[in-house]
VODRENMI-268786 format. One record per residue (C-alpha): chain; x, y, z. Coordinates in pm, whole numbers, plus 32768, in hexadecimal, padded with zeros to 4 digits. Layout:
<pts>
<pt><mol>A</mol><u>X</u><v>Y</v><w>Z</w></pt>
...
</pts>
This chain:
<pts>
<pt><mol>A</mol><u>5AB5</u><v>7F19</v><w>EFE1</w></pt>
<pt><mol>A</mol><u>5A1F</u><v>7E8F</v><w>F118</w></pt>
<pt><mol>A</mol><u>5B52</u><v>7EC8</v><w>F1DF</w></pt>
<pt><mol>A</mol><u>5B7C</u><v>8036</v><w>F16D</w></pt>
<pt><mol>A</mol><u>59F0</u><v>8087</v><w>F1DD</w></pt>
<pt><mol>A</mol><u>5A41</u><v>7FF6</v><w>F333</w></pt>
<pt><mol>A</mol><u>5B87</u><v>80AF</v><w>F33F</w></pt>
<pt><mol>A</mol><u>5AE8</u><v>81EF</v><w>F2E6</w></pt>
<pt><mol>A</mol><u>59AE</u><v>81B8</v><w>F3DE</w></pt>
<pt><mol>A</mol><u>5AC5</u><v>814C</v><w>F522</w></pt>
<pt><mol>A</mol><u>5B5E</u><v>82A8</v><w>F4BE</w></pt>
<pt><mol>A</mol><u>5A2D</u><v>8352</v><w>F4B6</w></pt>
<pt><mol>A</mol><u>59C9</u><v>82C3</v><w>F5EB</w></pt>
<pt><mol>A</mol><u>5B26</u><v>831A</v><w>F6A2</w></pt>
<pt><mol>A</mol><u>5B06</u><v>8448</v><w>F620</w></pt>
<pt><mol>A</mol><u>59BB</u><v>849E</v><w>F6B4</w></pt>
<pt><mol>A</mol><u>5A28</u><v>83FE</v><w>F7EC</w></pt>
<pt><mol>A</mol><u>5B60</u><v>84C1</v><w>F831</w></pt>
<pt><mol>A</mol><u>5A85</u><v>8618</v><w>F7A8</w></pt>
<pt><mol>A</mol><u>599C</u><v>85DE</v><w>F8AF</w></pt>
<pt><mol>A</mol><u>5A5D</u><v>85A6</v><w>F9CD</w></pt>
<pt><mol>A</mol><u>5AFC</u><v>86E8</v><w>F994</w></pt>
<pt><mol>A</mol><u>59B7</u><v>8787</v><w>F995</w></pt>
<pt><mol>A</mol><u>5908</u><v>8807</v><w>FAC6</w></pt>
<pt><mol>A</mol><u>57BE</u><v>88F1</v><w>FADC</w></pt>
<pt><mol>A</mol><u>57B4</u><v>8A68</v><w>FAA5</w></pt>
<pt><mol>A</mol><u>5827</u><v>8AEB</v><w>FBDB</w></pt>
<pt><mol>A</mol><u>572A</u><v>8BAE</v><w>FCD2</w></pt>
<pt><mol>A</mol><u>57E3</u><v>8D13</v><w>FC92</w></pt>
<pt><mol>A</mol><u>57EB</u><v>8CCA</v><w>FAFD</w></pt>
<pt><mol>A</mol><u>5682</u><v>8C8B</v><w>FB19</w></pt>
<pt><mol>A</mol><u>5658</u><v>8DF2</v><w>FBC5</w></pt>
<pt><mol>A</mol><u>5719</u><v>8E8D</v><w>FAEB</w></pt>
<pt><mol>A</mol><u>5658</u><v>8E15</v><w>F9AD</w></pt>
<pt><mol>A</mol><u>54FC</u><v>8E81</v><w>FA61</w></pt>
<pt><mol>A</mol><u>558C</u><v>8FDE</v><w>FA7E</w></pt>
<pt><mol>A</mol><u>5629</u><v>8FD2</v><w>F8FD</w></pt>
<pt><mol>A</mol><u>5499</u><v>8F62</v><w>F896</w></pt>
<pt><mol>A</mol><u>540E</u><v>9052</v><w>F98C</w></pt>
<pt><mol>A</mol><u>54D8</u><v>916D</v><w>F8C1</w></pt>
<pt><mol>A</mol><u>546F</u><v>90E1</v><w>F79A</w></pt>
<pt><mol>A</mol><u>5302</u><v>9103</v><w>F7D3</w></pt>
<pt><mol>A</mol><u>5345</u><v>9257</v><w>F873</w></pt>
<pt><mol>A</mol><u>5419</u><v>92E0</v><w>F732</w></pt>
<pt><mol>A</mol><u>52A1</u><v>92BF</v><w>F684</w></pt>
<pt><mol>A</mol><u>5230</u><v>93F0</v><w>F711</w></pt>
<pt><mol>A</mol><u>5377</u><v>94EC</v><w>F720</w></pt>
<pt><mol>A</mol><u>530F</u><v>9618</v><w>F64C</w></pt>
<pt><mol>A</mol><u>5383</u><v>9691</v><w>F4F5</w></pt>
<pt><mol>A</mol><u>547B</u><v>97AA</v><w>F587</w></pt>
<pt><mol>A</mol><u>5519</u><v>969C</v><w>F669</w></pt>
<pt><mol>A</mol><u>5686</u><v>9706</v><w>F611</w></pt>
<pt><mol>A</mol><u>5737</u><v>961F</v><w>F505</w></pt>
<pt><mol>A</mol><u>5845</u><v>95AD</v><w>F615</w></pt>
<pt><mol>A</mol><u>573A</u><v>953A</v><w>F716</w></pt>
<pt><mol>A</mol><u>565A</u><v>94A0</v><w>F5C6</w></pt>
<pt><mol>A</mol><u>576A</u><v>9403</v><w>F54A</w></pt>
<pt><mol>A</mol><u>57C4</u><v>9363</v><w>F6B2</w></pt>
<pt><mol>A</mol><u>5654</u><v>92E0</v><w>F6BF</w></pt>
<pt><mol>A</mol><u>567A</u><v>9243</v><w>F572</w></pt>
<pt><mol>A</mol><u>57A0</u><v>9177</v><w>F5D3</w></pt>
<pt><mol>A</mol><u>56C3</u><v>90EF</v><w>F715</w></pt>
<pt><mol>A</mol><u>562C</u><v>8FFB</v><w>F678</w></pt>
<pt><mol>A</mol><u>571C</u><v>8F92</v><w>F57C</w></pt>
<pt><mol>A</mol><u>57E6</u><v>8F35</v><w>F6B1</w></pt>
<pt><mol>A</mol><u>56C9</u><v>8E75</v><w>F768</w></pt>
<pt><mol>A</mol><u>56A7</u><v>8DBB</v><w>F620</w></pt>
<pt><mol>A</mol><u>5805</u><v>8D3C</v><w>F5F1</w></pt>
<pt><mol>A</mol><u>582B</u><v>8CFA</v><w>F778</w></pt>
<pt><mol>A</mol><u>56F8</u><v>8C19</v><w>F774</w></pt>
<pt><mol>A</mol><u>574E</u><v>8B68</v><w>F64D</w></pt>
<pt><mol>A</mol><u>5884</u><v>8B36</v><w>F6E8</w></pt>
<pt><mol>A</mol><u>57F0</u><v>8A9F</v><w>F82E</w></pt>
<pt><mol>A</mol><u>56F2</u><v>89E3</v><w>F76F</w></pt>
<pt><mol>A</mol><u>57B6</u><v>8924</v><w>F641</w></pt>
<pt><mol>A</mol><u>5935</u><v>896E</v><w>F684</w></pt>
<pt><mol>A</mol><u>5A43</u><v>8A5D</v><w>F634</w></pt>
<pt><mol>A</mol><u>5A8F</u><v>8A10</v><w>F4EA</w></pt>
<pt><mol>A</mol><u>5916</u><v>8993</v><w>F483</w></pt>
<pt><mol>A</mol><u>58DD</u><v>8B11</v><w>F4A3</w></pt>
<pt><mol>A</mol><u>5A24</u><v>8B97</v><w>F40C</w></pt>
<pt><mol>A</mol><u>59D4</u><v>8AD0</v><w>F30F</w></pt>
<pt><mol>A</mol><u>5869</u><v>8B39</v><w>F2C4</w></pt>
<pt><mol>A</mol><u>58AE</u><v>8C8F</v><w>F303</w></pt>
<pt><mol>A</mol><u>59AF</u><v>8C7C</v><w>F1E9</w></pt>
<pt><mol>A</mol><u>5884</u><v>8BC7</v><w>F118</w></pt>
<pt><mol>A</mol><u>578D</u><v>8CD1</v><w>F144</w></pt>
<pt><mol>A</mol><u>589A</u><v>8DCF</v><w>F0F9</w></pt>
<pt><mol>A</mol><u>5916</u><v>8D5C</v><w>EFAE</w></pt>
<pt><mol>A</mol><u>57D2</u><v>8CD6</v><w>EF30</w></pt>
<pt><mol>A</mol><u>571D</u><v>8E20</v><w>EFA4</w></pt>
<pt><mol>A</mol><u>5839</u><v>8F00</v><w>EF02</w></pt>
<pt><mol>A</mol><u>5854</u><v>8E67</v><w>EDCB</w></pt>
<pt><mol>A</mol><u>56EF</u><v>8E65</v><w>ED8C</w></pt>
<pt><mol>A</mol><u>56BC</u><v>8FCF</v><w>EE09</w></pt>
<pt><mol>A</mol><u>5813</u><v>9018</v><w>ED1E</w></pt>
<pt><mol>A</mol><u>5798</u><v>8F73</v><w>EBC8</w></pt>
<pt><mol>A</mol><u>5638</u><v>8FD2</v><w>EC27</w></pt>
<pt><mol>A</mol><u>56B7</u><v>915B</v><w>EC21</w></pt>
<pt><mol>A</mol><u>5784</u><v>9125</v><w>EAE4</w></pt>
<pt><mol>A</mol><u>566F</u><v>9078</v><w>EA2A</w></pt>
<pt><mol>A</mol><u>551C</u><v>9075</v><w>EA91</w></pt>
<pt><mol>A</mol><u>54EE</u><v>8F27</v><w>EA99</w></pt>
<pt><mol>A</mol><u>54CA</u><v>8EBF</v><w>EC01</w></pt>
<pt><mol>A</mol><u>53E7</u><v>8FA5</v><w>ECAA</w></pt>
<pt><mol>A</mol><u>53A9</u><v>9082</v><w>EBA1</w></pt>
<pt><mol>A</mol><u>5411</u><v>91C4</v><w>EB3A</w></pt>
<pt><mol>A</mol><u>54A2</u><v>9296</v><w>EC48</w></pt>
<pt><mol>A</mol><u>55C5</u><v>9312</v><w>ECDD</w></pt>
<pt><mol>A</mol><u>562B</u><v>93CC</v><w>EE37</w></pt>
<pt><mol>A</mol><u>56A1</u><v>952B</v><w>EE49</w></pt>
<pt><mol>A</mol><u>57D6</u><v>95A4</v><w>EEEC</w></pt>
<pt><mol>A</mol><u>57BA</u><v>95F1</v><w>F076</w></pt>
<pt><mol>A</mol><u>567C</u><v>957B</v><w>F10C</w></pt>
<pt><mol>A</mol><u>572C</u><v>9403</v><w>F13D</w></pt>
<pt><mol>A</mol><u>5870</u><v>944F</v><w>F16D</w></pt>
<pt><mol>A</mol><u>597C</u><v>943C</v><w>F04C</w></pt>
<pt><mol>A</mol><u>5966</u><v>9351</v><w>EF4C</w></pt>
<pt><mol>A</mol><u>5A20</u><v>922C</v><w>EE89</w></pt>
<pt><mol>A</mol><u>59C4</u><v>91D8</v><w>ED4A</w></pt>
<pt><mol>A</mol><u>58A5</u><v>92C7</v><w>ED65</w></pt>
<pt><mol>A</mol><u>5810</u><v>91C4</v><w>EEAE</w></pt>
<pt><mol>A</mol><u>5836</u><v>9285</v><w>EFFA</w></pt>
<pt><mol>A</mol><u>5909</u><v>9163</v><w>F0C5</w></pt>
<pt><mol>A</mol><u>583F</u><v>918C</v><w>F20D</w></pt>
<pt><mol>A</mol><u>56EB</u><v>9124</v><w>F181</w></pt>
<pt><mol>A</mol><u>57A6</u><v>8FC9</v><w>F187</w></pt>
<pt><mol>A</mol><u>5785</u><v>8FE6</v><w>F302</w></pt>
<pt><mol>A</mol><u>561E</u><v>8FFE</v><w>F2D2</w></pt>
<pt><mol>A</mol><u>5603</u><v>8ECB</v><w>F222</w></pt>
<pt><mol>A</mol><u>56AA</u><v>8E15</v><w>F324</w></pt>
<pt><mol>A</mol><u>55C5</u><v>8E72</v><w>F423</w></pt>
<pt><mol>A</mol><u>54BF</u><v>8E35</v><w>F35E</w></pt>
<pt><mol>A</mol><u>5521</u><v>8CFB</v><w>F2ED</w></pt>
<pt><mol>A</mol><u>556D</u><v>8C80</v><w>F440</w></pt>
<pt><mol>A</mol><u>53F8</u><v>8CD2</v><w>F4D9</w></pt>
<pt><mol>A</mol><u>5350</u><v>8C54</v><w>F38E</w></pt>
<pt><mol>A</mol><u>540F</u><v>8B0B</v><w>F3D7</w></pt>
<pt><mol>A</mol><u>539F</u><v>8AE2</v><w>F548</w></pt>
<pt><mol>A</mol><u>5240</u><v>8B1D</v><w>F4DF</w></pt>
<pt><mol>A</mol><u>5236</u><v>89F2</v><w>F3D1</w></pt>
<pt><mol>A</mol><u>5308</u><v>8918</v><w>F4D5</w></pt>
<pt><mol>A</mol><u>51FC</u><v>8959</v><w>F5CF</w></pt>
<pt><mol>A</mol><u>50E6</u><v>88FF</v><w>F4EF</w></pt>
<pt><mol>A</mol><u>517B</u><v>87FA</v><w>F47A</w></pt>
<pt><mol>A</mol><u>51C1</u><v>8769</v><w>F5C0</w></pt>
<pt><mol>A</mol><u>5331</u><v>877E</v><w>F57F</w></pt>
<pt><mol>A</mol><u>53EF</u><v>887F</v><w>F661</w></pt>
<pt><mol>A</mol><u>5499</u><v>873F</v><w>F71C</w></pt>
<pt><mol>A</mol><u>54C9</u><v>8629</v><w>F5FD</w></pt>
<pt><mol>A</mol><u>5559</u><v>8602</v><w>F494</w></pt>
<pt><mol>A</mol><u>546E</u><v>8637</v><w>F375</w></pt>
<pt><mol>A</mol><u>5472</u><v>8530</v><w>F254</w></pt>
<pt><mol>A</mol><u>5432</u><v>84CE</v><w>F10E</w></pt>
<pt><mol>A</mol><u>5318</u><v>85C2</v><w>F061</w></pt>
<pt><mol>A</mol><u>52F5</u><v>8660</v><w>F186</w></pt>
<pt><mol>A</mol><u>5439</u><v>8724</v><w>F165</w></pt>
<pt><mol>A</mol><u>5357</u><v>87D6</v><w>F03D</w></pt>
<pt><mol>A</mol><u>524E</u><v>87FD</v><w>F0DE</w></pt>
<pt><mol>A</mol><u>52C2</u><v>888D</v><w>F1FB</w></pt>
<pt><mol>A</mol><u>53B6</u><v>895A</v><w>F168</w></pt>
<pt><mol>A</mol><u>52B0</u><v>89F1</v><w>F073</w></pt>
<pt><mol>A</mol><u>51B3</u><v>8A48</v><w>F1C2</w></pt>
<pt><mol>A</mol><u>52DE</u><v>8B08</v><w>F23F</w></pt>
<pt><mol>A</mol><u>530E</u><v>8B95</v><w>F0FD</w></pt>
<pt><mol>A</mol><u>519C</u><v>8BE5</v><w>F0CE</w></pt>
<pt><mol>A</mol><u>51AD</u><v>8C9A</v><w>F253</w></pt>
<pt><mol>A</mol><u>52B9</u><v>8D92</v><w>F1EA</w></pt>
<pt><mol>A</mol><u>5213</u><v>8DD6</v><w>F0A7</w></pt>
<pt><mol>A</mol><u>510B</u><v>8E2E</v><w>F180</w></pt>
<pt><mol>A</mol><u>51EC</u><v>8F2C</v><w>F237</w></pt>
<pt><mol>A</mol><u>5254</u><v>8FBC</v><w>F116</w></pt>
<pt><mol>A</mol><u>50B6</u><v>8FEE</v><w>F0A1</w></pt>
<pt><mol>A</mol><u>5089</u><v>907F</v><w>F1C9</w></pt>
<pt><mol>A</mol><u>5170</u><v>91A0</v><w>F1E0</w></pt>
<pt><mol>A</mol><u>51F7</u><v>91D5</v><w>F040</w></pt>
<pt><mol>A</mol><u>5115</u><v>92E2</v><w>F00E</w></pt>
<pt><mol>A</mol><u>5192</u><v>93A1</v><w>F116</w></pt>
<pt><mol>A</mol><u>5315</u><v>9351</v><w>F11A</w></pt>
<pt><mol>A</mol><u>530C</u><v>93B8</v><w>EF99</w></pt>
<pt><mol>A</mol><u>51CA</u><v>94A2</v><w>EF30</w></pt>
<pt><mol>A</mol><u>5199</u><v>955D</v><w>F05C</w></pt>
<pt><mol>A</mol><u>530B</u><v>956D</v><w>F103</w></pt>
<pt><mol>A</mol><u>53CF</u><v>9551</v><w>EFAC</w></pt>
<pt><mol>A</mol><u>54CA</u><v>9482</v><w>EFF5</w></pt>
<pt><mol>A</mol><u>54A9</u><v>93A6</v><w>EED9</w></pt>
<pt><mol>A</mol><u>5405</u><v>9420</v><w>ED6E</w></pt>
<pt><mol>A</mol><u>5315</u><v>9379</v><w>EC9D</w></pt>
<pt><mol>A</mol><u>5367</u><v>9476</v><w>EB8B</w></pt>
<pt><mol>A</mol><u>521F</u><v>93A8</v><w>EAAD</w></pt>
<pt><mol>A</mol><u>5132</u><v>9399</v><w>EBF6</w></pt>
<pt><mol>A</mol><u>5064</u><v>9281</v><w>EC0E</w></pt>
<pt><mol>A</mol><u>4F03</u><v>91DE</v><w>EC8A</w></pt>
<pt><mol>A</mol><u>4F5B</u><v>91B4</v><w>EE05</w></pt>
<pt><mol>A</mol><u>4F68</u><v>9335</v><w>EE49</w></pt>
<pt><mol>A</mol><u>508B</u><v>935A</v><w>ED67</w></pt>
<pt><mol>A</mol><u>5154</u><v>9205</v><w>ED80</w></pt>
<pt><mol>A</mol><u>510F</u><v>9110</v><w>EC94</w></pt>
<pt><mol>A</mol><u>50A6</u><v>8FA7</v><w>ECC2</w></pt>
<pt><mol>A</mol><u>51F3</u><v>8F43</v><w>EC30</w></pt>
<pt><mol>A</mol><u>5283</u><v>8FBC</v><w>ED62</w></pt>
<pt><mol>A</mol><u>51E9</u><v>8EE8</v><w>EE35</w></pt>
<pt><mol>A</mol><u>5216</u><v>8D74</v><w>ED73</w></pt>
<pt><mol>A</mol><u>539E</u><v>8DF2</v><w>ED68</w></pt>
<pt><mol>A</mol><u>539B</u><v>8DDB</v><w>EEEA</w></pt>
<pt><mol>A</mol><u>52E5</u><v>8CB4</v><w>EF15</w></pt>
<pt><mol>A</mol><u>53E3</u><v>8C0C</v><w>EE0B</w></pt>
<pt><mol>A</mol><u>5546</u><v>8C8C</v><w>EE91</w></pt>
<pt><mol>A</mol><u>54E4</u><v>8C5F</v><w>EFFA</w></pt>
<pt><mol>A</mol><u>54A7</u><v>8AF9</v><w>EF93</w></pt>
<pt><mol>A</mol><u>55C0</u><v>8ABC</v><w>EF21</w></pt>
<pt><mol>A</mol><u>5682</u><v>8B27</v><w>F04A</w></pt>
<pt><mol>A</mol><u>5595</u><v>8AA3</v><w>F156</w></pt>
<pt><mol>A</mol><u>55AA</u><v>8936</v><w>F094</w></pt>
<pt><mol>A</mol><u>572F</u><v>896E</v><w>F0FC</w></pt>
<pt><mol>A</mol><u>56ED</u><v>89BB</v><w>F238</w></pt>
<pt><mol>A</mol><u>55FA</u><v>88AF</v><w>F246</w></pt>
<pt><mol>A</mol><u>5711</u><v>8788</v><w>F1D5</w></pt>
<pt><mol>A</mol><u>581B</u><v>8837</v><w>F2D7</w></pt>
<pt><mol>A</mol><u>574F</u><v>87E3</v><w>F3EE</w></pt>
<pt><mol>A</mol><u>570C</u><v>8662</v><w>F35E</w></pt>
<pt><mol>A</mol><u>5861</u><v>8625</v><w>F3D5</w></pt>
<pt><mol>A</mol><u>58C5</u><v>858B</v><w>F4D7</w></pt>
<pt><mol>A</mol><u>5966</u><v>8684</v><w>F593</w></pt>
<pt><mol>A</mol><u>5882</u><v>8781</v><w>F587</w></pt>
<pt><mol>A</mol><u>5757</u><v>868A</v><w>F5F1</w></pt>
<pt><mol>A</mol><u>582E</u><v>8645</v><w>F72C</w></pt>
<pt><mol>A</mol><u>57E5</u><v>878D</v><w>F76C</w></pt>
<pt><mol>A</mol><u>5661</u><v>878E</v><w>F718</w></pt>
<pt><mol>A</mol><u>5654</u><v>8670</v><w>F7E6</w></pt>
<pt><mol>A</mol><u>56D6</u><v>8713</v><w>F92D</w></pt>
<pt><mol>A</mol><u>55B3</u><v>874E</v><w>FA46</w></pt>
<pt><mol>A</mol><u>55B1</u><v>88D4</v><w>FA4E</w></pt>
<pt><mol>A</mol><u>54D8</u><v>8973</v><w>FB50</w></pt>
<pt><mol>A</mol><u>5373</u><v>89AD</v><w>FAE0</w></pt>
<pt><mol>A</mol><u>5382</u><v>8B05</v><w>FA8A</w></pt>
<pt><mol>A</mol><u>54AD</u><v>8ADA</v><w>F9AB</w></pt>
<pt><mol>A</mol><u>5400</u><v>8A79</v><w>F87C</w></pt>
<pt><mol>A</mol><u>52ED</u><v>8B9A</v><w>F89B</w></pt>
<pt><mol>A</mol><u>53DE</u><v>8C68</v><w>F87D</w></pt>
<pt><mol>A</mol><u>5440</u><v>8C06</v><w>F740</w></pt>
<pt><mol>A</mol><u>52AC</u><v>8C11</v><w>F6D0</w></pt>
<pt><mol>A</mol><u>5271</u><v>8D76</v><w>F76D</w></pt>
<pt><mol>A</mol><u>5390</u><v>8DF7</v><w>F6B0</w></pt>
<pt><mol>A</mol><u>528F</u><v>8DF6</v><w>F57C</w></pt>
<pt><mol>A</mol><u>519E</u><v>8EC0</v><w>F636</w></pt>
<pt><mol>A</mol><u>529B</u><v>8FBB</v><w>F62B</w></pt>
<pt><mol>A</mol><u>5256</u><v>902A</v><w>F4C1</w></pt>
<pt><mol>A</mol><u>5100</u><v>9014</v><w>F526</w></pt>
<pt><mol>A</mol><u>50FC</u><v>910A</v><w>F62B</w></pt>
<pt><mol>A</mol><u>51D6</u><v>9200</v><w>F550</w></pt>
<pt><mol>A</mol><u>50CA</u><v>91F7</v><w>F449</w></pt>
<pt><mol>A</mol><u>4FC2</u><v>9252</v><w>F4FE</w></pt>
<pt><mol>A</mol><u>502C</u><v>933C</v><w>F5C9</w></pt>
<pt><mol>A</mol><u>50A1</u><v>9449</v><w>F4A5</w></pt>
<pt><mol>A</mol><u>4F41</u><v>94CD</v><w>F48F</w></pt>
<pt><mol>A</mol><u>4F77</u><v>951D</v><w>F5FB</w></pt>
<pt><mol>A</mol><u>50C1</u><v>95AE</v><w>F62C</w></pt>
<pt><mol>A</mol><u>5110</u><v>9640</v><w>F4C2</w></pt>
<pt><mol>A</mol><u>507E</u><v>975C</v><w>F479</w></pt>
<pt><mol>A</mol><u>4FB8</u><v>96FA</v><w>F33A</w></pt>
<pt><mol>A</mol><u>4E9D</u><v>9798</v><w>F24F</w></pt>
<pt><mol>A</mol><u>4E08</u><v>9795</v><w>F0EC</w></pt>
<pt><mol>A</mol><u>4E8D</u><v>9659</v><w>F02A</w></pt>
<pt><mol>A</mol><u>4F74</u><v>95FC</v><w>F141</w></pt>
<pt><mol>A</mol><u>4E93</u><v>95C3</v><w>F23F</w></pt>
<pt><mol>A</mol><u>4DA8</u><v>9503</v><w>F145</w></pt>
<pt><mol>A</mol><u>4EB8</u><v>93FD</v><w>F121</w></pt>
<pt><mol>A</mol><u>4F17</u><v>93F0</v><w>F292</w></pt>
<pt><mol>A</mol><u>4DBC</u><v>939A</v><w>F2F1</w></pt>
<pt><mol>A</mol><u>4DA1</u><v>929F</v><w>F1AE</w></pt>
<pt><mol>A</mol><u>4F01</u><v>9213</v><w>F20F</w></pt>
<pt><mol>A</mol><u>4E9F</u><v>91F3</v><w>F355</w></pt>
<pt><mol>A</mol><u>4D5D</u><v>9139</v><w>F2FB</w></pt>
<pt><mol>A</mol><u>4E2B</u><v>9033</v><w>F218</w></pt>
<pt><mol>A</mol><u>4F09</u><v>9003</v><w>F38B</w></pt>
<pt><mol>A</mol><u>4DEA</u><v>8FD5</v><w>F46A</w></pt>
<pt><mol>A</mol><u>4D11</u><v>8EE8</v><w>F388</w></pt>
<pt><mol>A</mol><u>4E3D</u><v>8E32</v><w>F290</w></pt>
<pt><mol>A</mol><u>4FA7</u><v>8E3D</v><w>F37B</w></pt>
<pt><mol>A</mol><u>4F06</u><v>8DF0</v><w>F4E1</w></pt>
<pt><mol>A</mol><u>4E51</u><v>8CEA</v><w>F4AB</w></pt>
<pt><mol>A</mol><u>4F94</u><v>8C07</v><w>F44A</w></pt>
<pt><mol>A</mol><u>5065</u><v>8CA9</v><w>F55C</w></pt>
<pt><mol>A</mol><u>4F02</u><v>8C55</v><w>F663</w></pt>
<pt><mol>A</mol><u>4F26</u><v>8ADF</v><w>F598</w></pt>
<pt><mol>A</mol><u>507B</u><v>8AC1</v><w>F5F8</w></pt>
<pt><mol>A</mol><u>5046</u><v>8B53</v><w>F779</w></pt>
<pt><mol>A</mol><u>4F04</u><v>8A31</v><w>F780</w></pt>
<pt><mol>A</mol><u>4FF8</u><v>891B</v><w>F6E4</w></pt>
<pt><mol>A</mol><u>511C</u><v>8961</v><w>F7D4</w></pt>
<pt><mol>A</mol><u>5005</u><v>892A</v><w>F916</w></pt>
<pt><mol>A</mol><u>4F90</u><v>87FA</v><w>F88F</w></pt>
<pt><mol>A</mol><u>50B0</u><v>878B</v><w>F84C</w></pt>
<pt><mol>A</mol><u>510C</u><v>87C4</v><w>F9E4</w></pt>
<pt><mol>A</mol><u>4FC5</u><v>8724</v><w>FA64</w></pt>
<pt><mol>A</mol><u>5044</u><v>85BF</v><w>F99F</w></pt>
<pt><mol>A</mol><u>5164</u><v>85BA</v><w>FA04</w></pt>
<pt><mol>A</mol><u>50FF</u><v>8618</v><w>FB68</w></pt>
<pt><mol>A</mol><u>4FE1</u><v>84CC</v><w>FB35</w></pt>
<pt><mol>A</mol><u>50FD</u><v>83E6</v><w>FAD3</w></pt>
</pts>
C-alpha cells in the first residue's frame, strides 16, 4: 500500500513537472487580444434593441469566446474543454427535465424564436450563457477566496464552489425579470412573487450550478491543471478574469438607459437595477479588493 501511494505521488509529481515546463506565460499579443474581447464585452451592454440580429448575435459570441480563451490560458486546454462540457450537460439536462416537469426551476417553458431553435424544448445557445457565466462566477469565489493561483482542498472545494454558485445565482436575480417577464423569452405561464418568476426558480440555479462548478472545482485539483494555476501570469491577467463578472453588471444597468422602457417595464429595470448596484457589485468590488491584496503580499514577501 505504501509503495503504490509513493508510486502514485512520483507520477503526480512527474507529471506536474513535465506540464509545467511546457508551459510558458500568456503571450503579450494574447493578452491584447483578450482586453479588446472584454472591452467588447462591456461595450455590447449598451447596443440598442434594433441592433440587427447578425451584429447581436456577433456580440453575444464576444464574450463566450473571451471566456473559453481565458480559461484556456489560466487552467489548460483540456481543464476548460472539460468544464465547458460540465456546464453544458449539467445546465442542459436540468433546463431539459426542468421544462418537461416543473421540478427544477419551476413551471415554465421557452417559446419558439426569441432564443434560437430548440432541443427538447431548451434553446441550445442559452448553454453558452451558462458558460460564461459560470466562468466569471468562478473567478470571483477564487479571488475571494484567495485562490486564483493554488489548489483548493478539503471543505473548501464546497465552499468555494457554493460562493461561485451563490454569484451566478445572483446574475440570474438580477436580470430574470427582464430576460422572461418583460422580453418573453422564457414563460412563467403560473407567474410568481419576484415580478413573475417564482422563488423556485432561483434555488434550481443555485443547486444545478453547484453541481457543475463542484466539477469544475475537482478538475482544477489536479495536477495538471494546477501547473497551470501556478504559472506567473502578468498582473493584469487575472483581473481579467474578475472584470469579466462586471460584465453582466454593466448590461443590467444600463437597460433603463438604452431600451426604450415605460409602465411595468421600466418599474422592473429600475428595481433590477437596484438589486445590481446594492446585491451583485458588492461581491464583484470584494473580489476586485481581494485580488489587490492579494498583489501587495506577495509584492511584501
Amino acid at each position: 500500500m505504501h509503495v503504490a501511494v509513493e508510486v502514485t505521488r512520483e507520477v503526480q509529481y512527474v507529471e506536474t513537472m513535465t506540464s509545467t515546463r511546457t508551459i510558458t506565460p500568456i503571450r503579450r499579443g494574447e493578452l491584447i487580444t483578450l482586453w479588446v474581447l472584454l472591452a467588447v464585452s462591456f461595450g455590447a451592454a449598451f447596443a440598442p434593441a434594433n441592433t440587427p440580429g447578425a451584429l447581436s448575435l456577433l456580440l453575444g459570441w464576444v464574450p463566450v469566446v473571451f471566456a473559453f480563451w481565458h480559461f484556456i490560458r489560466w487552467a489548460g486546454a483540456r481543464t476548460a474543454i472539460l468544464s465547458f462540457v460540465a456546464v453544458v450537460v449539467v445546465s442542459f439536462a436540468g433546463e431539459a427535465l426542468g421544462v418537461a416537469t416543473g421540478l427544477v426551476f419551476g413551471t415554465y417553458y421557452y417559446p419558439d424564436g426569441p432564443l434560437g431553435p430548440l432541443v427538447l424544448g431548451v434553446p441550445p445557445l442559452i448553454q453558452l450563457q451558462y458558460f460564461t457565466m459560470a466562468y466569471a462566477a468562478l473567478m470571483i469565489a477564487r479571488a475571494v477566496s484567495g485562490s486564483l493561483t493554488s489548489a483548493v482542498r478539503g471543505w473548501g472545494v464546497v465552499w468555494v464552489s457554493a460562493m461561485a454558485a451563490f454569484a451566478q445565482t445572483l446574475l440570474d436575480l438580477s436580470s430574470d425579470p427582464w430576460h422572461s417577464t418583460v422580453l418573453g423569452q422564457w414563460v412563467w405561464p403560473d407567474g410568481g412573487a419576484y415580478f413573475g418568476v417564482p422563488f423556485h426558480n432561483f434555488v434550481g440555479w443555485f443547486v444545478e450550478t453547484l453541481v457543475f462548478l463542484l466539477i469544475i472545482q475537482w478538475l482544477l485539483s489536479r495536477p495538471a491543471a494546477l501547473a497551470h494555476l501556478e504559472i506567473r501570469q502578468p498582473r493584469s491577467f487575472a483581473l481579467q478574469g474578475i472584470l469579466l463578472y462586471g460584465t453582466f453588471i454593466v448590461t443590467m444597468c444600463a437597460v433603463p438607459f438604452v431600451q426604450s422602457v415605460s409602465g411595468e417595464a421600466k418599474t422592473i429595470a429600475d428595481a433590477l437595477v437596484t438589486v445590481t448596484v446594492f446585491a451583485v457589485t458588492p461581491l464583484w468590488v470584494a473580489a476586485l479588493l481581494a485580488l489587490r491584496a492579494s498583489r501587495r503580499g506577495a509584492h511584501r514577501d
